[in-house]
N, C-alpha and C positions, 0 to 999 in steps of 0.2 A: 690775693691773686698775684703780688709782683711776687712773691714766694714762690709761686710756681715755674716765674721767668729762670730764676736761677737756676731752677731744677734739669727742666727741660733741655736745654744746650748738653746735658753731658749724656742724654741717650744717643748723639752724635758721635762721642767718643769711642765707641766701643768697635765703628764700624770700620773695618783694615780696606784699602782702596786696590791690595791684592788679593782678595777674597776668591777662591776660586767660582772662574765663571762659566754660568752654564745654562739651559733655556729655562731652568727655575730660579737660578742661584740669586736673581738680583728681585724679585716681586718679596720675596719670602723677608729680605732683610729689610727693605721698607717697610712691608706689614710690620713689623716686631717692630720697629722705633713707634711708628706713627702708634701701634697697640699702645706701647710704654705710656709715650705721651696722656694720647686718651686717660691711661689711666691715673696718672698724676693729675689731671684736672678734676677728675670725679671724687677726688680722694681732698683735693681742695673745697670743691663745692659743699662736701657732704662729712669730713672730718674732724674742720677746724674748731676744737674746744673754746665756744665761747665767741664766736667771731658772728657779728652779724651776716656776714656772706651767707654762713649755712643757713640761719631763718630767712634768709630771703630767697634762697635759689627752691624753684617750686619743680622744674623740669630742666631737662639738659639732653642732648642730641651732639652726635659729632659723625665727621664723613664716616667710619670707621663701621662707629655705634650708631644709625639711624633713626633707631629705635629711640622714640622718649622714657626714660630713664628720672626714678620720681626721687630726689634731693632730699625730702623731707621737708623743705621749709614751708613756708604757708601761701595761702593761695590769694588772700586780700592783701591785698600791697608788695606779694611776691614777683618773684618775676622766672622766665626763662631762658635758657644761654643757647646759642649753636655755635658749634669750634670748631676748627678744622685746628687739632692740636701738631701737626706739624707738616707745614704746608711746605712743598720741595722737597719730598726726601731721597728722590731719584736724584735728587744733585750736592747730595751729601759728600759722594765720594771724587765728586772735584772738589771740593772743600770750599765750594759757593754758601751764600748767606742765603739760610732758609729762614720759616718764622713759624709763629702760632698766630689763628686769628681767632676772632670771634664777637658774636653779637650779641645784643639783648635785649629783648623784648620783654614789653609789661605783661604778667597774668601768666595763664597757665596753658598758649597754646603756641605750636610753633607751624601747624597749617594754615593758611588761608589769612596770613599776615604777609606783611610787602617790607621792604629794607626803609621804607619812611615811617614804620612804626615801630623803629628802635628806639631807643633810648639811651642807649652807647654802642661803644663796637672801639674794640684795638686790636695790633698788633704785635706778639714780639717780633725782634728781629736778631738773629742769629748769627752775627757777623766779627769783624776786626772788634766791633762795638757790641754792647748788648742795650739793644733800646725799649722802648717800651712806647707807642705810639696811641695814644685814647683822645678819643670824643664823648660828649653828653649832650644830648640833645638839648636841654636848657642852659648849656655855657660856650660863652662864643669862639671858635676856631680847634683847632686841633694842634693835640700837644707831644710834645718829643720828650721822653725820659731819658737818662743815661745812666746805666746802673757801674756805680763806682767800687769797682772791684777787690781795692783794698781797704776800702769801711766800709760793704754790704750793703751802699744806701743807695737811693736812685734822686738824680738832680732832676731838675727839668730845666731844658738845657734852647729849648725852639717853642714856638708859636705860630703858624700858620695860618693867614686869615685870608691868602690870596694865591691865587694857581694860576698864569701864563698858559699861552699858548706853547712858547716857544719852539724848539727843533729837536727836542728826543724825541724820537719813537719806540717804543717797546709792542711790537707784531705778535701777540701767539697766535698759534694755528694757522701756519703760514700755509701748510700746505694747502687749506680752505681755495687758495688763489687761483688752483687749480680747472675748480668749475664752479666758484662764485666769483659773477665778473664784476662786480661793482668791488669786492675787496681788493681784486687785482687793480682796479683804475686806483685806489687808496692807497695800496705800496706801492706804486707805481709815481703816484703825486708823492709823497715822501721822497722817494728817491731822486725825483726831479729836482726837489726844492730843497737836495742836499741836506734833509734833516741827519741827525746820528743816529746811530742803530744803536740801543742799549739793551735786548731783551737777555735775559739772565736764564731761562727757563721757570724759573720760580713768581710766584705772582705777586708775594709779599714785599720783595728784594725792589722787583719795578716799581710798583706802587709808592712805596717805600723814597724811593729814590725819587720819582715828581713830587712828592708834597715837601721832601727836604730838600729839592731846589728849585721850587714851587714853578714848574714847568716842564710840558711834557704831555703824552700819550701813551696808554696801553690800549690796547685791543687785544680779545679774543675773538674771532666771526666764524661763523659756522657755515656747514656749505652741505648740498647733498650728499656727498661719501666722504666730506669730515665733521664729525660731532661734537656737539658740547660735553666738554670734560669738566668746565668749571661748574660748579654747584652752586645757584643764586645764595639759598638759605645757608651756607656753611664757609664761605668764599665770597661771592661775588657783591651781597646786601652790605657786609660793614665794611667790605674794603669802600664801596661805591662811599657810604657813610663817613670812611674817615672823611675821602677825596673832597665831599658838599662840604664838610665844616670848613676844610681847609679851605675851601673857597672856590672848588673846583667843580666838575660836571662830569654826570655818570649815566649810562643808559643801557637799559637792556636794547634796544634797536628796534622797541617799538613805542 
């Protein structure tokens, strides 16, 4: 799997930030990265000569691909993955720090399971750095990789066992403030009590950013005429997952 981290960053590459633009021009080139991505994972999951990965991965799903998708491996003691294989790619062409995420559950199903019946969940992150961020439900906190560029290897580099409140806030769906009034009293208290604005557009980047300075806020809230874009199963359960090991607190809002 950290094989894939390396990969992944150079479907970034290809994309020019003067691309001619136009009312299609810019869906079309995120679809093609995030496709790539996806398919670099499947090809990990279901390729690897020899590698336990492939007898254990039984099912897999990504924003993209929906649909459960059968790995081959076996179903006693297997497991299942959901990924959002390249999470940001509308903020590819600021040359902001996007990521891969993803979860994993025991067995063979990825309906009518909840983000507390993972058993890992990481993150890459796509930045000045190339890190690798994982948890395991049976080992305690959550861990920071850094992939060392000129010997191919990845250190681990942080440990997280504790999250602050502190004074970032990362707001998405701001515009929700509009006619949900309890989110507007929420950025409203933020801005009262001088917190810092740090949202990125990308979820991985923010998230990312509180557990490595073990302090901080993200919110997404949703309101009557703005929706949820985030995807619990593919997004929202193992970022929540990294955040618990780390020591933090996650909540869908009910």
């Amino acid at each position: 799997m950290l094989g894939l981290l390396h990969r992944i960053p150079l479907t970034r590459h290809s994309h020019h930030s003067k691309a001619p633009v136009s009312s299609q021009s810019i869906s079309p080139s995120c679809s093609s990265r995030s496709l790539k991505s996806t398919s670099l994972f499947g090809e990990t999951l279901r390729f690897v000569p020899g590698s336990s990965l492939k007898a254990l991965s039984k099912y897999a799903c990504s924003e993209e691909v929906p649909e459960l998708q059968d790995m081959g491996g076996q179903i006693e003691g297997g497991f299942s993955f959901a990924f959002d294989p390249l999470d940001g790619p509308s903020i590819v062409d600021t040359n902001f720090s996007v990521g891969t995420i993803f979860g994993v559950w025991p067995g063979d199903k990825l309906t009518g399971v909840t983000g507390r019946d993972q058993v890992a969940a990481a993150m890459g992150v796509y930045g000045p750095r190339t890190t690798y961020v994982l948890a395991l439900k049976d080992y305690p906190g959550t861990h920071e990789f850094l992939l060392l560029l000129d010997e191919g290897k990845w250190q681990h580099v942080k440990e997280t066992t504790e999250i602050g409140e502190g004074k970032l806030f990362s707001p998405g769906n701001l515009r929700a403030t509009f006619d949900n009034v309890d989110y507007d009293k929420l950025i409203n208290y933020y801005v009262k009590e001088k917190y810092t604005l740090t949202y990125t557009g990308g979820m991985v980047p923010d998230v990312n950013q509180i557990i490595v300075k073990e302090k901080g806020v993200f919110t997404n809230v949703i309101s009557p005429s703005s929706k949820a874009k985030l995807r619990l199963l593919f997004e929202v359960a193992p970022l929540g997952f990294l955040v618990e090991k780390a020591g933090g607190y996650s909540s869908d809002g009910y």
